[in-house]
N, C-alpha and C positions, 0 to 999 in steps of 0.2 A: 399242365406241363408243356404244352405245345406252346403258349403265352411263355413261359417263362425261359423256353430253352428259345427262343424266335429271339425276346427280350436281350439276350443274353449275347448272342451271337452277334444281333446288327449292331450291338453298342459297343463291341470290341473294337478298341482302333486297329487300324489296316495296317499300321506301322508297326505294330508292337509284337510280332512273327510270333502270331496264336493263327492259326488256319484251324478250322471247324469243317467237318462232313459229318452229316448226320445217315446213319442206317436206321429206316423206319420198317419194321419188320413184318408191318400188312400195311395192305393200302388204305389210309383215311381216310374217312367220313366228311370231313371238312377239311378246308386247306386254307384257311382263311389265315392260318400262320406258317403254312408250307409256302407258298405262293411268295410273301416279300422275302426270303431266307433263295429261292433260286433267284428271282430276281436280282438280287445282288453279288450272286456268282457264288453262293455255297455250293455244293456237292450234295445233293440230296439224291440219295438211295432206295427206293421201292422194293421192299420184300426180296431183298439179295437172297439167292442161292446160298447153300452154306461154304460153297468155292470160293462165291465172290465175299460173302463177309469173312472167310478168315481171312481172306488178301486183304479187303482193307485195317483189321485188324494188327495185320502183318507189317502195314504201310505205318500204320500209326503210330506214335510216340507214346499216347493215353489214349485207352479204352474207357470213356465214360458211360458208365450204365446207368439208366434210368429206372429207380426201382419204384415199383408200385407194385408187384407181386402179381403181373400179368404172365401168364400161362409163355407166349410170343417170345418172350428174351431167355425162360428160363430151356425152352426146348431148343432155342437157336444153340447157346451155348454147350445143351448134353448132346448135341446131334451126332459129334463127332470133336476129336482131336481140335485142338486150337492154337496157333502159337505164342509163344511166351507174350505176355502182355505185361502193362504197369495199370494197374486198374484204379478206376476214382469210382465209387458210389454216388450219385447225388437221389436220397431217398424222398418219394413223392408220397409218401405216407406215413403216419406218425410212430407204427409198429407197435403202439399200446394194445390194441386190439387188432382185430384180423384187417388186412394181411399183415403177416408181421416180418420183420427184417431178421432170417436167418442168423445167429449165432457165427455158424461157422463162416458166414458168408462175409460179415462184417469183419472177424477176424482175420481171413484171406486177405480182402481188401489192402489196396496200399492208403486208399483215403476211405474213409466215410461219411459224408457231409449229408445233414438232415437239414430240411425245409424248415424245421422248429425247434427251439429248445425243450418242448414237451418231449421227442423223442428220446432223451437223456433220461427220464422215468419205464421208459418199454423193459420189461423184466432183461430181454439178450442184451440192452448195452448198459443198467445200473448194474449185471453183474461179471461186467467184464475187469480183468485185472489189471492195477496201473498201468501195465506196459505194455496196453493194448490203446490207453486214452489219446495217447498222443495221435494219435491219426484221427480221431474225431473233429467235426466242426459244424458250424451253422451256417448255409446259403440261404437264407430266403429267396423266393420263388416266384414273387411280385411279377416281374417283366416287362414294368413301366407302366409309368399314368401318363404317358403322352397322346396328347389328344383329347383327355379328358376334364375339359374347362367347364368350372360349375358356373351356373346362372347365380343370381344376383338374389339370392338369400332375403326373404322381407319376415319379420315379425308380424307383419299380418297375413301373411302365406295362411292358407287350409292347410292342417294336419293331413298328407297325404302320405298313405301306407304302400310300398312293395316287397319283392320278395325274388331275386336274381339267385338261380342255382337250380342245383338237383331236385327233381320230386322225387327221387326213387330215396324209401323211406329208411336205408342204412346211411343216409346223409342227416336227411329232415329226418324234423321229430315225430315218431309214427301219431302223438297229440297233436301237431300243427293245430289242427280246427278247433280240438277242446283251447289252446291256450288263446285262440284269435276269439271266441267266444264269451270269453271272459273279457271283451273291451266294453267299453258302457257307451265310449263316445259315439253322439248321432253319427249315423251313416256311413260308421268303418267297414272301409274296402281295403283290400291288399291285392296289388295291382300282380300280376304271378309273369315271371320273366325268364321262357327255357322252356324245354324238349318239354311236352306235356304228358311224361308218366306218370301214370297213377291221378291224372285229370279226375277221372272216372269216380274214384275210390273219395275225392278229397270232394268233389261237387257234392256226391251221395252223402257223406258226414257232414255238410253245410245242410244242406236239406233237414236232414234228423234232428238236426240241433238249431233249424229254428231260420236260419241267417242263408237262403240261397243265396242269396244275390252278393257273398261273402267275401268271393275269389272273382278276378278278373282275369283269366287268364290270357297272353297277349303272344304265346307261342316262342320260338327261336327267333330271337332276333341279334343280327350283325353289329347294331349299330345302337350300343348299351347306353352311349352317349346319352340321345335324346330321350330313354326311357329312362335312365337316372335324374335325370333333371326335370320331371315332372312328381317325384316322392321325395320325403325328405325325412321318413322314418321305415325303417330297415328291421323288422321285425324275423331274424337268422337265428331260429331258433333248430337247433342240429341233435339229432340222437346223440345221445352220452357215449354208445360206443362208437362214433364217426373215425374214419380212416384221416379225415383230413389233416392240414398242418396250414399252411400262408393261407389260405381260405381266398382266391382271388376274387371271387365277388364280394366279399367282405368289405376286403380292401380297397376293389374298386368303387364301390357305393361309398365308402369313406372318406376316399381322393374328392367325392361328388359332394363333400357336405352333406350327407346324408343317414344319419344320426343310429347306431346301431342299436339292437336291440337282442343281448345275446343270454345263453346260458353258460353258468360257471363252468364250462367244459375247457380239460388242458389247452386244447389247440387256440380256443377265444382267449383265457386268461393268459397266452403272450403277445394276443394280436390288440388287446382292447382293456383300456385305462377307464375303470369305474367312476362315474364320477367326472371325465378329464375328455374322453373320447368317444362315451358310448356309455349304457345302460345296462347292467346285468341281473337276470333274473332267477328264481329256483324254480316258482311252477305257477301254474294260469292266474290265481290271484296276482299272483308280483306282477306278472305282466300287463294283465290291467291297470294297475294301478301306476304302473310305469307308463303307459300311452296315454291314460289320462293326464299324469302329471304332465306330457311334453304338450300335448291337449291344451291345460290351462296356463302353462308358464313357454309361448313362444318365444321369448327373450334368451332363454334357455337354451332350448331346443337349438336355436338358430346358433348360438354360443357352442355348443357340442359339438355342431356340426363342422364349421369352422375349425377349432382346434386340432376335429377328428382327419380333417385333412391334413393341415399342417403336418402334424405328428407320420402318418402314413407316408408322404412323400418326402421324410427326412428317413425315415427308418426303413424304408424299404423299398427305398430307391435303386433302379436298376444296376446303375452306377456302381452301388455298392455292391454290390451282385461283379459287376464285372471285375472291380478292384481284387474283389476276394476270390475268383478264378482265376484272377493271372498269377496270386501269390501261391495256390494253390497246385496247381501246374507246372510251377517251376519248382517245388518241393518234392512233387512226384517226380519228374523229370529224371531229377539226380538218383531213385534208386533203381535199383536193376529190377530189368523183367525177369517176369515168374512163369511157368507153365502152371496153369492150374486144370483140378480134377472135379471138375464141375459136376460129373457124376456123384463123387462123393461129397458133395457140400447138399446137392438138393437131391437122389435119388436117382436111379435106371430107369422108370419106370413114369407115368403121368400121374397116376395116384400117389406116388410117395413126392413127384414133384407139387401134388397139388397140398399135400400134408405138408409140406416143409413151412406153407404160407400163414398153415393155421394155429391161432393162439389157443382154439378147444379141438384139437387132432382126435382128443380122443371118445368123440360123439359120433367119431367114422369109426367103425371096427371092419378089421381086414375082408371080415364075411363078409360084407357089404350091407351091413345093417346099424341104420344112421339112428345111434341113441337121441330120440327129441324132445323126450316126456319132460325136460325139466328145464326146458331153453325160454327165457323169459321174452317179453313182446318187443322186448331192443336191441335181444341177439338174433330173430326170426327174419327180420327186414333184411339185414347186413345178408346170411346165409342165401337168401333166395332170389338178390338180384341177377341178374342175365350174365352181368358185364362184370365188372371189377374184381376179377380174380377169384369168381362164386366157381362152388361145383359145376353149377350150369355150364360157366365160361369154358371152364376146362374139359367139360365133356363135351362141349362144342368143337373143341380144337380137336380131344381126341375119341373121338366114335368109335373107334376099336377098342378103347381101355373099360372093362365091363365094367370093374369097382366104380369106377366114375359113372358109369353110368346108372348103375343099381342106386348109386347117394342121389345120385340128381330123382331118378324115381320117385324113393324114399321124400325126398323134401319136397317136392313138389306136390306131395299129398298133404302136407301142414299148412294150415293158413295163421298167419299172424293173428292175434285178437281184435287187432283193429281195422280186419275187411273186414269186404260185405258178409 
């Protein structure tokens, strides 16, 4: 998101009276897209008080909210009173599964714009009524492939595997090692690119299965450039229930000619042409048999890869991104601000705010006893991460709220199938 909103803002002409300030509502971790956004004389806001965000709210023309179902926007907004705003949505998650995009909140909205056409399938927006559609739309969330010059592509390149993104296993497929397990080809490695969660968990399943020396893992790195351009097979293989939507590692190994290798999942099948731009799989046998074939056919492989850029930096070019925020803007523009009752769209309270996000609410019962007996190995990953809108997150922000805190208990006593 911070790639996309960065994207977004520097590519807006200076002429074109769009002025951008971003309110970031704790202080980040990395700034490595906060950093060019002040440099160029944005207005970037740290953890405003709720005095100063309703003033800049006040100031502003459009309120864009950034949804992903983080705990941080939805308590700034219930904090207190707010004044009338024109509200735009732009949604950073696909709302098929958890977290999912409020109902009531999309029909508030003056816009709603999703990151992917998959989210037109999330049960809140297929069953919204005609005269709610019109305020729907598509941004993609790319944020530009500038900078990202592939090397020089040879058919007799080695077959070399990575893997750029999340290890936390509500992303990845909590099988990653069984499906990497099933290659045949000598000496497959998958080079691992990102914050090294669940290191630990995924070394220990190489080991039991035969292949330590499996995973490479190479930690956070800044500078994705030169680690893309030493793989050229992209084995993104993502849990079924994944939050995701524009998948930016995806798309950036794809700007890199760098041949994907994906499962039939909503958010993949708008990003990736079978066949045309990438490979798609069902389960570990496919998958082998897919790395072997790029294995034996590098004429291919290197043909995919090609294409898979072309395609990427015509369709989700930042540009287009900017075009479709200025149309979008000025549409908003024209209708009148609303006061809204942020209370009543997400709750009083941080439990019923953290209910609002979830698509199975009803595995939390009010008593604070988290039904788990029948949650499958693909819904347990998503529940128990730290960060992304999990009970954790939320009992993190709010230490006083017991209910939150008795779920968070409760689940932290379940382990997925596939730990240790």
């Amino acid at each position: 998101m911070g790639k996309a909103l960065s994207g977004l803002i520097l590519n807006t002409p200076a002429r074109g009276g769009i002025r951008h300030t971003i309110a970031c509502l704790e202080r980040p971790e990395k700034t490595q897209f906060i950093d060019p956004l002040i440099a160029s004389g944005c207005p970037v806001v740290i953890a405003p008080d709720h005095e100063t965000l309703s003033g800049l709210i006040k100031e502003a023309d459009i309120v864009q909210l950034e949804w992903w179902g983080h705990p941080a926007p939805i308590a700034a907004l219930c904090k207190g009173p707010m004044p009338a705003l024109r509200l735009l949505l732009w949604c950073h998650v696909s709302g098929i599964h958890t977290p999912v995009i409020p109902e009531g909140l999309i029909r508030s909205a003056h816009r709603c714009i999703f990151t992917s056409p998959c989210t037109y399938g999330a049960p809140e927006v297929a069953g919204l009524p005609p005269d709610q559609k019109h305020k729907l739309g598509v941004v993609h969330s790319a944020g530009g492939f500038e900078g990202l010059q592939p090397p020089e592509r040879q058919i007799d390149d080695a077959l070399a595997a990575g893997y750029l993104g999340s290890l936390n296993f509500a992303k990845l497929h909590p099988s990653y090692v069984e499906f990497l397990t099933a290659v045949q080809v000598p000496n497959f490695r998958v080079r691992v690119i990102g914050d090294e969660t669940n290191r630990e968990i995924l070394e220990w399943q190489c080991r039991e299965a035969g292949r330590p020396e499996m995973l490479e893992f190479r930690g956070y790195k800044t500078d994705i450039v030169s680690e893309l351009a030493t793989i050229n097979v992209f084995p993104y293989l993502l849990n079924p229930l994944h939050y995701g939507t524009s998948e930016n590692a995806l798309l950036e190994a794809m700007a890199m000619e760098v041949v994907p290798i994906v499962l039939d999942n909503p958010a993949e099948r708008c990003l990736v042409t079978a066949g045309e731009t990438g490979l798609f799989v069902r389960n570990p046998n496919e998958f082998g048999e897919a790395v072997d074939w790029l294995f034996r056919n590098p004429r291919e492989r290197v043909r995919l890869g090609r294409q898979a850029a072309a395609a990427v930096r015509d369709r989700f070019s930042v540009y287009r991104s900017v075009n479709a925020f200025d149309g979008l803007y000025r549409e908003t523009h024209r209708e009148e601000r609303r006061v809204f009752d942020f209370e009543a769209l997400f709750g009083r309270h941080p439990a019923e705010w953290f209910l609002a996000t979830q698509r199975l609410p009803e595995i939390f019962a009010p008593e604070g006893k988290a039904s788990l007996g029948t949650l499958s190995a693909m819904v347990l990953p998503g529940l128990q991460e730290r960060t992304k809108g999990t009970v954790f997150h939320y009992a993190a922000y709010f230490p006083e709220d017991l209910l939150l805190k008795q779920w968070a208990g409760q689940l932290g006593n379940a382990n997925p199938d596939n730990d240790r």
